[in-house]
N, C-alpha and C positions, 0 to 999 in steps of 0.2 A: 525364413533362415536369417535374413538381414538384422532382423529381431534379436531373434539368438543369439547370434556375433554380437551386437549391440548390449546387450544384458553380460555375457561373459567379457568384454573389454572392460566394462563398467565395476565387476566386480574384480577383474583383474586388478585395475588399478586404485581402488581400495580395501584390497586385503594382503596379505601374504602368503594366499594359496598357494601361488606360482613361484615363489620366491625361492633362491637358492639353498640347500638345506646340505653344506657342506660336510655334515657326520654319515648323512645318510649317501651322499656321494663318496665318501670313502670307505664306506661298508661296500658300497657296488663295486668298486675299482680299486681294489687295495695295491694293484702294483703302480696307479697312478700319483707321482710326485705333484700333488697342487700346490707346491712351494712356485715352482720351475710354470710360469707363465710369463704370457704378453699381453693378457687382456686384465679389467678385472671380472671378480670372480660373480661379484653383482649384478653384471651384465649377463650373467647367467639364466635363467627361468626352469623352470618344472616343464614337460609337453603335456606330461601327464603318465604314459606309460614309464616302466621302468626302463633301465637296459634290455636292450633288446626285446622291448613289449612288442616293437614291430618288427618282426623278425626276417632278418634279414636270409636272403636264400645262396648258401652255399654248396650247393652241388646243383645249379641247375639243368634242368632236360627241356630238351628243345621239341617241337613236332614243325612238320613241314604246313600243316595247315592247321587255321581257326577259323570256320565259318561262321561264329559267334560275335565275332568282331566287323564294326562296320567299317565301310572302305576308308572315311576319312576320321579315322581315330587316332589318336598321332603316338606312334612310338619314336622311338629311338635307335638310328640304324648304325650302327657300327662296322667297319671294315677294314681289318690289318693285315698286312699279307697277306694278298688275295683269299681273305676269310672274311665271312659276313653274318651278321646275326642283327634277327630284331627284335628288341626288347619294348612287350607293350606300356603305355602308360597304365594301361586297365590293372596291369599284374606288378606296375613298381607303386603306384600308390598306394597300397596294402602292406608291400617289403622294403620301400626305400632304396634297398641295396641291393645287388646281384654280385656276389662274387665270382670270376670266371675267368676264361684266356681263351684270347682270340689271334688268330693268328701265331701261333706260341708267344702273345704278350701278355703276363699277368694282369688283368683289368677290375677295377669296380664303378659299374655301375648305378646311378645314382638319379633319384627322382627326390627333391623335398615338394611336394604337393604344398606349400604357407608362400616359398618364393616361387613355384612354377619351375624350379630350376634342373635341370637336366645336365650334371654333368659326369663326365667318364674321366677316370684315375688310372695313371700305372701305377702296380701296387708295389712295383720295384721300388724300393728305397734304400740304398747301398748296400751292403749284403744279405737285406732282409726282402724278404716277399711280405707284405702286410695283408692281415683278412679284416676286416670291416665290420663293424656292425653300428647299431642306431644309440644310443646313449642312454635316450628316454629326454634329454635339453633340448633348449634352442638359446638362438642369440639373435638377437632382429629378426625375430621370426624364422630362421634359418635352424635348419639341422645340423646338428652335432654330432658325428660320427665319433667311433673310436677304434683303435688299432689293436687289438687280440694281443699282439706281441709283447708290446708297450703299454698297453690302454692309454696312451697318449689321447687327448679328447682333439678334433680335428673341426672345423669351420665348414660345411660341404661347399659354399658357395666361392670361396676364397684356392681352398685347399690346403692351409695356412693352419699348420700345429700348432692350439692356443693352449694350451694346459699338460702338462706332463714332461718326461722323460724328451722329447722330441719337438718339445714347445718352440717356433724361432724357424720352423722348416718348415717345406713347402712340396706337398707333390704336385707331382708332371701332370697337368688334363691333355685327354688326348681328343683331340676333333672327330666329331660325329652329327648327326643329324636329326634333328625335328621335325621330323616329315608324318603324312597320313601314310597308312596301313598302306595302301594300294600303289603308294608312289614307291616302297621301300621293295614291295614284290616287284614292281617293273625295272627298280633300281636290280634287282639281284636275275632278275630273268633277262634282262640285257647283255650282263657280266658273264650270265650261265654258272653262276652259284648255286650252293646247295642250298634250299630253303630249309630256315634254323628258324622258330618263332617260339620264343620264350614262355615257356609252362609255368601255369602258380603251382606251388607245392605245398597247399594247405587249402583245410576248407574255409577260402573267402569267397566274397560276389564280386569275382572281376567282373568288371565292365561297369560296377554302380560306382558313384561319386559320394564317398562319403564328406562331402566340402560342397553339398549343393548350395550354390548361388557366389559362391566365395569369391569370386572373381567380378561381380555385381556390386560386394558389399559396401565397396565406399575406404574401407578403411581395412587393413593388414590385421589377424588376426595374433594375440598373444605377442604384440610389437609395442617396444620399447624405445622412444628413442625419436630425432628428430625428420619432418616431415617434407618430398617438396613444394612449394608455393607454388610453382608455374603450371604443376600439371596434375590430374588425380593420381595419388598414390598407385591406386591399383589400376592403371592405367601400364598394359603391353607394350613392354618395350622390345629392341634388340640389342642388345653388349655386343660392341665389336673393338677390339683394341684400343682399353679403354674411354670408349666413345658410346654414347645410348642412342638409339634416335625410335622416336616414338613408334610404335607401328600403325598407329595413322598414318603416318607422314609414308609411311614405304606402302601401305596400301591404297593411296593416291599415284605416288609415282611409279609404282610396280618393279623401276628398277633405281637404286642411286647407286653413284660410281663416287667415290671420292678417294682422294690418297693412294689409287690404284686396288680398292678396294671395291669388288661388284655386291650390293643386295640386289635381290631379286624377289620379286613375290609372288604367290601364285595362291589363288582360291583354293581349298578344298580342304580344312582341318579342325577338326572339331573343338570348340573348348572341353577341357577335360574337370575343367572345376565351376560348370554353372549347372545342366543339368541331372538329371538323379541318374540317368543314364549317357557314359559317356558320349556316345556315339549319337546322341541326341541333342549335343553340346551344342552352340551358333555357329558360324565360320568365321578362323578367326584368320585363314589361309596360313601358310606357312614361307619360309625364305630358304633360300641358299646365300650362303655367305665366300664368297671365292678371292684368290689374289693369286697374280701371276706369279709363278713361281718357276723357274727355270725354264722358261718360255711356255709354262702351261698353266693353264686355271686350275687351281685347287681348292678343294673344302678346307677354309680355316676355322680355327674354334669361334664360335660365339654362343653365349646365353641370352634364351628368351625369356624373358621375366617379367618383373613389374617395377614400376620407377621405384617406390620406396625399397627395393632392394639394392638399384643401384644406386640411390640416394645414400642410403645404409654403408653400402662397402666401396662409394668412389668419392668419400668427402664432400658430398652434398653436391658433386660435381650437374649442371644443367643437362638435363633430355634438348636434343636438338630434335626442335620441332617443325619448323618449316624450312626451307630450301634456303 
């Protein structure tokens, strides 16, 4: 697989395969303004599918149980008003996006499998409810969403409208969790929630890793752009208000406190992008991210990713790596 990646970066960067191909982006998207940007438009690439080649799932159905699923495969737990639902990685690598509402908050749901990135959206945006879908782009290897409403084309990793009608704005992410399968069950059978575990709605192979070894390879696939020196690219990190720190470093010290900020870490969660089957993945354990907040620990937002991401979107800012 390393192979692979290696030969397509290679022809990446000697040809114009992947290149931007702005007539045929306005044939996709004709209600989109590509006057109205903040990026440029060359920072753009091909992924390869169209709009919506990965199709994104709008009306999801939930089942209370997957026995197909191993215990440390890590989904994505979500909980709003006293509402909880687990969305697998098995079933967002295939659809990228989940439109839905939880707790009556309109939400999307969102997995790019190139940054590892897992993050959830209100899809409120002043008197609009936005629905989502995949573009068929990336930008530093990151996914590019777009708004149904608007076709505004969106940043997934930022949340940062780079192209369109809405270009300059920025949705709300809302805090949720990276946890294995078995932690998110005992998280809801604690609380005494209803168990809600996110159904694919087409014939894919959840649970296989189309990105075998990708998190091994050394180098960011279909990425553009400057690298950092101190640590391997594709090297796990954690984002925490605007801060990285490598997850070596937290899986040494199991817990760091700083700025009144708790990581924690704890063994038991699979990589979801080395082997052919997720649940097969190595351990890469998982974290809680907590800060006191009116006299109680709460889950705050962070992403798990890989340094050349937060290289990419925090100005080449340093992964703190030792104590």
């Amino acid at each position: 697989m390393q192979k692979i990646i290696l030969v397509i970066l290679l022809l990446f960067h000697s040809s114009n395969l992947f290149a931007f191909d702005l007539k045929r982006a306005k044939s996709e998207f004709p209600k989109n303004d590509f006057q109205n940007k903040t990026i440029f438009l060359d920072e753009i690439i091909s992924g390869g599918p169209p709009r919506d080649g990965i199709p994104p799932i709008d009306n999801p159905k939930f089942k209370k149980m997957d026995i197909s699923m191993g215990p440390n495969e890590p989904v994505i737990y979500l909980e709003i008003n006293n509402d909880a639902k687990i969305y697998p990685i098995r079933v967002l690598t295939w659809h990228e996006i989940v439109n839905d509402q939880v707790g009556g908050i309109p939400v999307s749901v969102t997995y790019c499998p190139l940054c590892n990135a897992s993050i959830v959206f209100d899809r409120r945006f002043e008197d609009k409810v936005l629905d989502f879908g995949t573009s068929g782009r990336l930008r530093k290897s990151d996914l590019i969403m777009y708004d149904r409403q608007t076709e505004t084309w969106w940043q997934q990793f930022t949340g940062q409208g780079i192209v369109g009608e809405l270009a300059g704005n920025k949705l709300k992410k809302i805090p949720a969790l990276i946890i294995p399968f078995k932690e998110a069950l005992k998280i809801k059978k604690n609380k005494g929630y209803e168990i809600k575990i996110l159904k694919g709605d087409a014939a894919r192979r959840y649970g296989d890793n189309p990105y075998v070894g990708y998190d091994k390879s050394g180098f960011p696939f279909l990425y553009s752009g400057g690298l950092p020196k101190d640590i391997s690219p594709m090297d796990y990190v954690i984002v925490v208000e605007e801060s990285a720190y490598s997850l070596s470093l937290i899986q040494r010290e199991k817990i760091i406190k700083k700025n009144g900020i708790i990581i924690t870490w704890s063994e038991g969660l699979n990589s979801a992008l080395e082997e052919n089957k997720i649940k097969k993945g190595r351990d890469l354990g998982f974290v809680r991210v907590q800060k006191e907040i009116d006299g109680k620990l709460q889950d705050i937002l962070y992403d798990y990713t890989f340094a050349f991401v937060f290289h990419a979107f925090h100005d080449g800012k340093k992964v703190i790596q030792n104590r």
